[in-house]
N, C-alpha and C positions, 0 to 999 in steps of 0.2 A: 504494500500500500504506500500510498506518495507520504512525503513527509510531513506535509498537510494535515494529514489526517492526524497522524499523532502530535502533531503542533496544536491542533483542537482539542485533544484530549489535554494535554500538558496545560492548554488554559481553562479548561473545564477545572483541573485538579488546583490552577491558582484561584479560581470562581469559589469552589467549594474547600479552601483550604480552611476554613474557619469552623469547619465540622469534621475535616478527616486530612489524614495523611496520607492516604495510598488508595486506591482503587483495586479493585481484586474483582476480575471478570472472568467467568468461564463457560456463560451461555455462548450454545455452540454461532447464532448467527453475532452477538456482538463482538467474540475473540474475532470472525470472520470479518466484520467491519474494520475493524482498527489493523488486527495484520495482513488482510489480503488472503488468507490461508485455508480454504477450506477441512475441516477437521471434526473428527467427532469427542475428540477427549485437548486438553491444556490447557493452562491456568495463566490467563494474563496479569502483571501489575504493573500499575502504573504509579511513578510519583509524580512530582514538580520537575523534577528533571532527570530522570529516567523510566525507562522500561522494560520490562521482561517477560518474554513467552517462557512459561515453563511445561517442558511435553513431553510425551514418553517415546523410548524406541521405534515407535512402528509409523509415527512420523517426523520425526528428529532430520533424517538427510533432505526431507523436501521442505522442513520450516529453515535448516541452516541455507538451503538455496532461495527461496522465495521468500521470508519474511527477512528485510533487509533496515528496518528501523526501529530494533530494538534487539535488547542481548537474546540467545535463544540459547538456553540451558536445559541440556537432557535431565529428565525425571527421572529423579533419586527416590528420596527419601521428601514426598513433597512437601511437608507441612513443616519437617526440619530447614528444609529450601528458601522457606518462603519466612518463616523465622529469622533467620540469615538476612536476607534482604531487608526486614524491617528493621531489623539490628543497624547494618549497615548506612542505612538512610534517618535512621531516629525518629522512625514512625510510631506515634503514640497511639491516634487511633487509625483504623480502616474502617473503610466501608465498604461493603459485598454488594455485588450486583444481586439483587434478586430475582432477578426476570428465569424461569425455569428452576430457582434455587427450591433444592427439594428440605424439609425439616430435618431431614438425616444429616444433611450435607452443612448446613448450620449451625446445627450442633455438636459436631465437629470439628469447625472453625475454630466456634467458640472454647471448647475445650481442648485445644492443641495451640492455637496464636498466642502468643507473649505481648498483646494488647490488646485493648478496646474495640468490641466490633460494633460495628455503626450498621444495622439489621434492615431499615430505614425503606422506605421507595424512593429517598430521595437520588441515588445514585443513578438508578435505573430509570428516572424521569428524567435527569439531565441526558443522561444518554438519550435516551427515546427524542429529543427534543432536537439534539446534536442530529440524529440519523432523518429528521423530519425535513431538514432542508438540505438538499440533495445538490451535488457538485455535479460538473457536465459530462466527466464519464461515468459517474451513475447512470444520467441521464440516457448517453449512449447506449447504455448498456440493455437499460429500459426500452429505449428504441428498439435495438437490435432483438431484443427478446418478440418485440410487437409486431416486429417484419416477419419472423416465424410466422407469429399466432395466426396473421392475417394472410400469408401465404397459403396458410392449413383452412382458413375457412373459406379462402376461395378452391381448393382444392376440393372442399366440404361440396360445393355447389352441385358440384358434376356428381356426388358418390347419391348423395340422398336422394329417394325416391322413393314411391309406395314399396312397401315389402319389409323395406329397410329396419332391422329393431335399432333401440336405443344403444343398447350395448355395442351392436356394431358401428353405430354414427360414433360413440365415443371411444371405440377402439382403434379407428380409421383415422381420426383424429388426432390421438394420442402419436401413434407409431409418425404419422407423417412429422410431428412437431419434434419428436424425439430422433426422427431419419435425416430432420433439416437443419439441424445446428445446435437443437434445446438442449443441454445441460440436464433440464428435470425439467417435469408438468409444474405449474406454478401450485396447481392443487389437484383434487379428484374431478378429472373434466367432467361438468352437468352438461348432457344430451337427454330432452326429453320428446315426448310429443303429446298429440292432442291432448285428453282433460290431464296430462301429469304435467302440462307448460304453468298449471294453478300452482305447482307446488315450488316456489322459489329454492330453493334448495334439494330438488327432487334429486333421488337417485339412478342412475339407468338401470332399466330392466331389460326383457324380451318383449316389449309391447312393442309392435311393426307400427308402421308409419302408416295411415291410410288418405284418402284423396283428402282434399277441405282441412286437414291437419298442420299447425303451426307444428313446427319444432324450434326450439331454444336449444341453444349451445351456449355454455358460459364457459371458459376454456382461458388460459394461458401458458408463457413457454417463461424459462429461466436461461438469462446468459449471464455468465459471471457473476452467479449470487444472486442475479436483479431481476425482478417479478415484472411479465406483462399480465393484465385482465379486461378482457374481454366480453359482453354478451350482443348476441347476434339470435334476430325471431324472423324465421324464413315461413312461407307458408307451400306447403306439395299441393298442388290443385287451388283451388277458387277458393278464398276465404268467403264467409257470410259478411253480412253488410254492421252485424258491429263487431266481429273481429276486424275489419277494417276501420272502424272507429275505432275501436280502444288503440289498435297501433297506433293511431296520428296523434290519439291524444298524448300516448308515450313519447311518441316521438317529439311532439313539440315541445313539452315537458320538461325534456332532457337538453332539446335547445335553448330552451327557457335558461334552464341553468348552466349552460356551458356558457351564454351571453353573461351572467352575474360575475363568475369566478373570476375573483382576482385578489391583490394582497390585500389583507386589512378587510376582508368581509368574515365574520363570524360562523362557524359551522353550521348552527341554527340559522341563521340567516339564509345560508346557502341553501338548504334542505328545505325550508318554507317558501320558495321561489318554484320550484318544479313541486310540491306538492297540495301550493294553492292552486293551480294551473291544474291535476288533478281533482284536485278537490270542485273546484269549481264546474269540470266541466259531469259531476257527478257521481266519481268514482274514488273518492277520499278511502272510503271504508275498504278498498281493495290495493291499497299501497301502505304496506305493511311494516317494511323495513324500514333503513336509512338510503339517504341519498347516495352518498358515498363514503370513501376514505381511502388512508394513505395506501400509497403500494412504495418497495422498498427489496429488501433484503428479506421482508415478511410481507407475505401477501394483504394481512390488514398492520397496520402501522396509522401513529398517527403525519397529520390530523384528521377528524371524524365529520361529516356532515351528516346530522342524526338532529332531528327537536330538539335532542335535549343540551348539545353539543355548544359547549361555550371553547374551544380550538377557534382560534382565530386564524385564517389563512397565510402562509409566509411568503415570500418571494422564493421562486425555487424547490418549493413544498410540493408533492401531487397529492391529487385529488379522483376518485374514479366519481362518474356521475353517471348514474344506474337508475332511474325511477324506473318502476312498473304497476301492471294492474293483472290481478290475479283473479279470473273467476273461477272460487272453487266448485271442483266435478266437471267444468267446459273447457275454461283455456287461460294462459296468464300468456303476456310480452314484455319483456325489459329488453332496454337498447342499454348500453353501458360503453363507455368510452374511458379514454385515463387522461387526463392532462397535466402541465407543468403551472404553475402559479406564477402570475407574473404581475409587474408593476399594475398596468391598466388592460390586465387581461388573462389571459393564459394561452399556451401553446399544446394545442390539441397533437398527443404523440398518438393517435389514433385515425388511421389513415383506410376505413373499408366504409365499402357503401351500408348505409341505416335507410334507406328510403325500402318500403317492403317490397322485400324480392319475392316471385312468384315460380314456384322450379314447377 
């Protein structure tokens, strides 16, 4: 990772130096943020002016080649290790990331460290907050993931057709994003059809696709750590006259609110923008969810566009903007996009057609 990154960390640790001396990270996607290093086990610390991967043998030769901005010390003896370095640095207290921190794992710390543990959210919020405004090769990276995704749903186009079950839409799907550069699915792709399009979070089954039938795909690829998301509502034959309704009203909805986004509008703000727009045009009671939220290194990250959501937008922060409308036992449609937050607007990294397509 650039030096950058941990030059942010180093002032994050003078920001909150008045509560802790040291940071002590081992959630597998934050040690992955600060060192570049994909990994499922090592223990990062950080002071004021140092830092340290500590890892065990079985990735020790690829963090001494690739993590290049900070010491990287084979795992001993860890808790003796990390002892050591608080000694060294005259660290009184620490504070643990808790984000995946399991109770076993803390209670441990605390009875093996020869200081003060600081147990807190607050570490894990400054970090969350650091990872919410996104540098340009995140951003790239995010693109690059998106050209997958979208390369796959236009491939999607030609595959779907009556017959088709959901397992197969999301299998076909999968392998093409995984054939064409992805790293990893960003999550479990949803492929649904007719009345399971009600279920926002539906899971694919063997229900075939039949004529007059929406399908929903909500789908993503990973490159380098960084999450693209996606939803896309196709219809196989002739929709009815208000499933061509509900889509326009989704559809405007969601332009509703990619027009609003930009720095300095509040999360509730953003989400009551496409959901008056809903609401008004009668279908309040079928838009369930939130508007959107962050994508990152984690598929949801902040910040949150939800009612209840006081996240303020940043410059450089993404945002996904997903309104839909769910009739349950008939049909539901979400359009969803992802964009960049910007001064007086934002930068739509979402580049497929949303006008409804008819296969």
């Amino acid at each position: 990772m650039t030096e950058n990154i941990f030059s942010s960390l180093y002032m994050l640790m003078s920001e909150i130096g008045t509560f802790t001396d040291c940071a002590v990270i081992s959630d597998d996607v934050n040690r992955r943020y600060f060192t570049g290093m994909k990994s499922s086990a090592g223990t990062l610390l950080v002071f004021s002016d140092a830092a340290y991967l500590i890892i065990d043998s079985r990735y020790i030769e690829k963090a001494r080649k690739t993590v290049t901005d900070c010491d990287v010390i084979l795992q001993d003896k860890l808790y003796d290790q990390i002892n050591e370095l608080i000694a060294k640095h005259e660290a009184v207290k620490v504070s643990v990331d808790t984000v995946n921190l399991t109770v076993e794992s803390l209670n441990k710390l605390s009875k093996k460290l020869n200081c003060d543990i600081d147990s807190s959210d607050e570490l894990a919020d400054t970090i969350r907050s650091i990872r919410a405004v996104k540098r340009g090769e995140e951003i790239e990276s995010m693109i690059a993931a998106q050209r997958i995704a979208e390369a796959g749903f236009e491939h999607m186009l030609g595959f779907i057709r009556e017959g088709r079950t959901e397992r197969e839409i999301q299998l076909e799907l999968d392998f093409y994003m995984l054939s064409h550069g992805a790293e990893a699915l960003s999550f479990d792709t949803i492929a649904l059809t007719g009345k399971n399009t009600s279920m926002p979070h539906g899971v694919p089954s063997d229900d075939v696709v039949k004529s007059g039938d929406f399908v929903l795909m909500d789908f993503g690829a990973v490159v380098n750590g960084y999450h693209s998301d996606m939803t896309r509502t196709v219809c196989v034959g002739q929709p009815d006259d208000e499933m061509k309704k509900v889509y326009d009203i989704v559809l405007n909805a969601q332009l509703e609110g990619l027009k609003a986004v930009k720095a300095g509008i509040k999360g509730c703000e953003l989400d009551s923008i496409s959901r008056k727009y809903i609401s008004d045009a009668g279908y309040g009671e079928y838009f369930g969810h939130s508007l959107g939220h962050g994508v990152g290194m984690d598929i949801h990250e902040m910040p949150y566009a939800s009612p209840t959501s006081g996240d303020i937008l940043e410059e450089d922060s993404i945002i996904t903007v997903e309104p839909g409308i769910y009739l349950p036992g008939r049909f539901g449609v979400r359009i969803e996009d992802f964009v960049v937050v910007r001064e007086d607007g934002c930068f739509n990294m979402t580049d497929a057609p949303k006008e409804l397509i008819i296969l």
